[in-house]
VMD Tcl script that builds the backbone (N, CA, C; Angstrom):
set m [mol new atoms 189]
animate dup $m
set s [atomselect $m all]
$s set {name element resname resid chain x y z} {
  {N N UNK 1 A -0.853 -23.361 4.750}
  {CA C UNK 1 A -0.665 -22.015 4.241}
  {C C UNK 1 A 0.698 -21.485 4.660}
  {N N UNK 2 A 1.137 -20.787 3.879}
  {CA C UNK 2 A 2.528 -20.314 3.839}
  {C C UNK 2 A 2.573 -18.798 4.553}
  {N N UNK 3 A 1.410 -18.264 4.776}
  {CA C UNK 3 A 1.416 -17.001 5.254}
  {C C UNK 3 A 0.571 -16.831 6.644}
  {N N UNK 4 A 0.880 -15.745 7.396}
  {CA C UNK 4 A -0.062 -15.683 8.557}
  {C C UNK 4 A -1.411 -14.815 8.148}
  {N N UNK 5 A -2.327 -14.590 8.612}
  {CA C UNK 5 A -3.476 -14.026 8.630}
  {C C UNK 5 A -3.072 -12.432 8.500}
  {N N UNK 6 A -2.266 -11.874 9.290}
  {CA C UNK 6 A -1.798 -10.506 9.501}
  {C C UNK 6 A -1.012 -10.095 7.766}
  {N N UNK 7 A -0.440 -11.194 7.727}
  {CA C UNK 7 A 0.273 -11.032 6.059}
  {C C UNK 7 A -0.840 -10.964 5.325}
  {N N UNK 8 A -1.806 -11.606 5.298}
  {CA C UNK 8 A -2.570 -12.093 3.696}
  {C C UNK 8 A -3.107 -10.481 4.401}
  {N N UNK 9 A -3.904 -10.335 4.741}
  {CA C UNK 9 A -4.433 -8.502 5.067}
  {C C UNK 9 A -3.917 -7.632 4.587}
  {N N UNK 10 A -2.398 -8.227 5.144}
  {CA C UNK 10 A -1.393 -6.905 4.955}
  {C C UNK 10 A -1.358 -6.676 2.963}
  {N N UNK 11 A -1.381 -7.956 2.588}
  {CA C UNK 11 A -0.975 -8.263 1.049}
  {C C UNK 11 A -2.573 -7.569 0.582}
  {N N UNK 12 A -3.056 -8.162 0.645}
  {CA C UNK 12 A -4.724 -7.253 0.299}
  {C C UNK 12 A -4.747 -5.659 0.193}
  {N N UNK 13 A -4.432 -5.168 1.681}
  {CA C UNK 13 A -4.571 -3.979 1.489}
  {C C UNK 13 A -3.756 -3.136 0.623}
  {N N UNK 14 A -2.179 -4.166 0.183}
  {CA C UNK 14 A -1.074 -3.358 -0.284}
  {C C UNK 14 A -2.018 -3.285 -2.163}
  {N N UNK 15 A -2.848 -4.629 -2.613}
  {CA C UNK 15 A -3.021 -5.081 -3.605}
  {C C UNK 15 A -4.299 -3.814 -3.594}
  {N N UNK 16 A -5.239 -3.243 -2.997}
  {CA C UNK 16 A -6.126 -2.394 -3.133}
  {C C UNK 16 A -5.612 -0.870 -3.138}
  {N N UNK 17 A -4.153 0.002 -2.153}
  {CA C UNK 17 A -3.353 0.300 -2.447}
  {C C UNK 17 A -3.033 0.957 -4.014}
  {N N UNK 18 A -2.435 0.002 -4.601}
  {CA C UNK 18 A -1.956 -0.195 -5.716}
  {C C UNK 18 A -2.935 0.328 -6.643}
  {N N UNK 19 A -4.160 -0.274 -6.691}
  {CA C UNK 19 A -5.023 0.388 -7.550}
  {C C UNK 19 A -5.663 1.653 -7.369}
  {N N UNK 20 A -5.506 2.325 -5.970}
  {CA C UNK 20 A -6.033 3.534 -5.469}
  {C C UNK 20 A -5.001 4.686 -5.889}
  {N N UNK 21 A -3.953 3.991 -5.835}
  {CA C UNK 21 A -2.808 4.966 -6.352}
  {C C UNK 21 A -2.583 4.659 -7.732}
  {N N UNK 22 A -2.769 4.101 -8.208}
  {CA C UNK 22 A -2.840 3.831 -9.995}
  {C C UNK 22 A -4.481 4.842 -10.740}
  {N N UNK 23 A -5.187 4.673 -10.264}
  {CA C UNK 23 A -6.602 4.826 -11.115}
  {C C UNK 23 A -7.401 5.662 -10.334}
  {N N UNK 24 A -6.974 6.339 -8.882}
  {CA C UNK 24 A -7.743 8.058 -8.695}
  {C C UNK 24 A -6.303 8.702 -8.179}
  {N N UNK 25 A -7.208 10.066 -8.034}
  {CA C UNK 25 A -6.134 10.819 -7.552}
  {C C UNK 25 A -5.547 10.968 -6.504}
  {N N UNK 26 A -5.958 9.953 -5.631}
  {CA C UNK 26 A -5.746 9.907 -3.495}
  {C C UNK 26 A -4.425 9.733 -4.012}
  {N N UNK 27 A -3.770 10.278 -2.678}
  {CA C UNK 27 A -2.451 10.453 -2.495}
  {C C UNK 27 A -1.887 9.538 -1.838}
  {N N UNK 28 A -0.755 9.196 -1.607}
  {CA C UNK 28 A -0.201 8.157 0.093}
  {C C UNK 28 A -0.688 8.549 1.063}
  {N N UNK 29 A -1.017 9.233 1.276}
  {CA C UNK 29 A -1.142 9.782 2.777}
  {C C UNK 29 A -3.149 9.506 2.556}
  {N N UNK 30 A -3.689 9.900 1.367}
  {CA C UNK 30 A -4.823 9.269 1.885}
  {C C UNK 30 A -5.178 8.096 1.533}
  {N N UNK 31 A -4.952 7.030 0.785}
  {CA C UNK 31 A -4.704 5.831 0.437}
  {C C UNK 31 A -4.278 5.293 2.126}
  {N N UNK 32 A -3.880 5.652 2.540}
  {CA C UNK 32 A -3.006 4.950 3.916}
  {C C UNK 32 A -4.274 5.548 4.715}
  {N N UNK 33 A -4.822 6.119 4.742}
  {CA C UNK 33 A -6.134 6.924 5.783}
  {C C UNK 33 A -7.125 5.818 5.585}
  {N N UNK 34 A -7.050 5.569 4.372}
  {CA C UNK 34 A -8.357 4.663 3.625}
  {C C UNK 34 A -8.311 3.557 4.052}
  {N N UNK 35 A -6.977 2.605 4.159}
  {CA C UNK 35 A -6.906 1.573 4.370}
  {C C UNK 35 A -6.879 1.213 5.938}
  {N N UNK 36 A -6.977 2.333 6.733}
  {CA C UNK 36 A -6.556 1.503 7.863}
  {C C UNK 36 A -5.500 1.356 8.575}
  {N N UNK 37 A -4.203 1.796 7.677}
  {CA C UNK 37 A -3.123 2.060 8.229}
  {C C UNK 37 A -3.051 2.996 9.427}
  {N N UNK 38 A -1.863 2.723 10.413}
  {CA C UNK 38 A -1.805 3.801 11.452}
  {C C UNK 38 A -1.227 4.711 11.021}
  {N N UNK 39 A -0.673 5.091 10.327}
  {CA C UNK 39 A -0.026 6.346 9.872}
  {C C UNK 39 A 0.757 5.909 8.893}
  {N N UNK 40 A 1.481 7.111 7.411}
  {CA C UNK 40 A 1.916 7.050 6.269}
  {C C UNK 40 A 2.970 6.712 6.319}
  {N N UNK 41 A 3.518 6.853 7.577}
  {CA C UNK 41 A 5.425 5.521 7.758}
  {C C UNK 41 A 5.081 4.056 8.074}
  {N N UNK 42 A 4.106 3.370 8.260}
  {CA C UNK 42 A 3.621 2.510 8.617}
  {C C UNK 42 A 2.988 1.912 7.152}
  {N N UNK 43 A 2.445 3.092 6.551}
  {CA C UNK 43 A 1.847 2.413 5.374}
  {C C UNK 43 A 3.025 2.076 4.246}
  {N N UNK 44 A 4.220 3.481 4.089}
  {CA C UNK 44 A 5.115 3.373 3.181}
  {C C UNK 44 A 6.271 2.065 3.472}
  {N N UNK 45 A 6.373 1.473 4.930}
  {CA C UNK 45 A 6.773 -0.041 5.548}
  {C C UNK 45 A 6.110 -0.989 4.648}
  {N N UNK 46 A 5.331 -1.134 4.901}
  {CA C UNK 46 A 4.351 -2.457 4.467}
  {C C UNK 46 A 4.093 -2.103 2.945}
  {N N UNK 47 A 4.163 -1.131 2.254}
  {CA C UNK 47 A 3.699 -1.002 0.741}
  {C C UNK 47 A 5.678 -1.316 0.359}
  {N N UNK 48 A 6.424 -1.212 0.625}
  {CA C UNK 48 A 8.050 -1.027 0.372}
  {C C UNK 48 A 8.352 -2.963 0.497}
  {N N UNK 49 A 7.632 -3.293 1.469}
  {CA C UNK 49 A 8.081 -4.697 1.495}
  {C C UNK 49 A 7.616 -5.589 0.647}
  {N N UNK 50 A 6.373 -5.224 0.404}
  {CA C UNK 50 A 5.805 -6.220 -0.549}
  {C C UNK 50 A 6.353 -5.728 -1.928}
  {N N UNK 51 A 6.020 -4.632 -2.419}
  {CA C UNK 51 A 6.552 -3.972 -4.007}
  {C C UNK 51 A 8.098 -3.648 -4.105}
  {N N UNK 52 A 8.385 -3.357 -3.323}
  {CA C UNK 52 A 10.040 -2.872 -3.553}
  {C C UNK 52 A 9.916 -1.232 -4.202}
  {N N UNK 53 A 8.723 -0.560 -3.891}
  {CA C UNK 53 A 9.288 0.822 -3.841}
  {C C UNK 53 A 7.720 1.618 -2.796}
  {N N UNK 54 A 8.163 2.798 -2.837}
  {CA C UNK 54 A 7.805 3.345 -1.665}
  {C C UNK 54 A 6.152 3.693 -2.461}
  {N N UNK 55 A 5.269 3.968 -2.017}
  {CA C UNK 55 A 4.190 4.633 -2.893}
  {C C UNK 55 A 3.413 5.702 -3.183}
  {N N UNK 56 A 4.947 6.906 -2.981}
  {CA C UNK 56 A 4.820 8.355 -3.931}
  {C C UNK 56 A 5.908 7.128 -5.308}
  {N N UNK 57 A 6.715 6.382 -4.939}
  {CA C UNK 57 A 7.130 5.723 -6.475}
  {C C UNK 57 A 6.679 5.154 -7.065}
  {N N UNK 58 A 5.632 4.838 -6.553}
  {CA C UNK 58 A 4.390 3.704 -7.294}
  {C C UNK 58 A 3.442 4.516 -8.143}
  {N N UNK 59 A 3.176 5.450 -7.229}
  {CA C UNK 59 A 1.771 6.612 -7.806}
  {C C UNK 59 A 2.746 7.411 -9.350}
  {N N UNK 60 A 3.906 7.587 -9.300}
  {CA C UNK 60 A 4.568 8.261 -10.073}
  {C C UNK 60 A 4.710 7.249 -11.315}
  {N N UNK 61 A 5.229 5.818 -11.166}
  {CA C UNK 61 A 5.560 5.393 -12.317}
  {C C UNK 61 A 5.279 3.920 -11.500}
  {N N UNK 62 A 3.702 3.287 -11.903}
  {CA C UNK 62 A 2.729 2.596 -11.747}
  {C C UNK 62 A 3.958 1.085 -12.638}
  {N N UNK 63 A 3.445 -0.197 -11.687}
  {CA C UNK 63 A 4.618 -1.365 -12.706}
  {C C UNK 63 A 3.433 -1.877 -13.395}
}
mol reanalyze $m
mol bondsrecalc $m
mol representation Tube
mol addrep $m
C-alpha cells in the first residue's frame, strides 16, 4: 500500500466531507465538528491538501 492508515482516514473523511458540504446545509465549521476534526484550521489543512481548495470553496462551487 502506498498510503499510511492516518492518510486513508484522513482521505475518507475528506471524501464524506465533500458530500456533507455538497448535499446539506452544514457548514465547515460543522462538517469539521462531525467528522472528528480538532478544530476548522485543522479541518480546512487536510480538506486543502487533498482537493486543492479550502471548503467554504468547495461548499460555494462544488467540482
Amino acid at each position: 500500500m502506498s498510503m499510511t492508515v492516518t492518510e486513508y482516514i484522513q482521505r475518507q473523511k475528506i471524501e464524506e466531507a465533500k458530500k456533507l458540504l455538497t448535499f446539506s446545509d452544514s457548514s465547515p465549521l460543522q462538517t469539521a465538528s462531525l467528522l472528528n476534526f480538532h478544530d476548522q484550521s485543522h479541518f480546512t489543512k487536510v480538506f486543502k491538501k487533498y482537493t486543492g481548495v479550502t471548503p467554504r470553496q468547495y461548499k460555494d462551487h462544488p467540482v
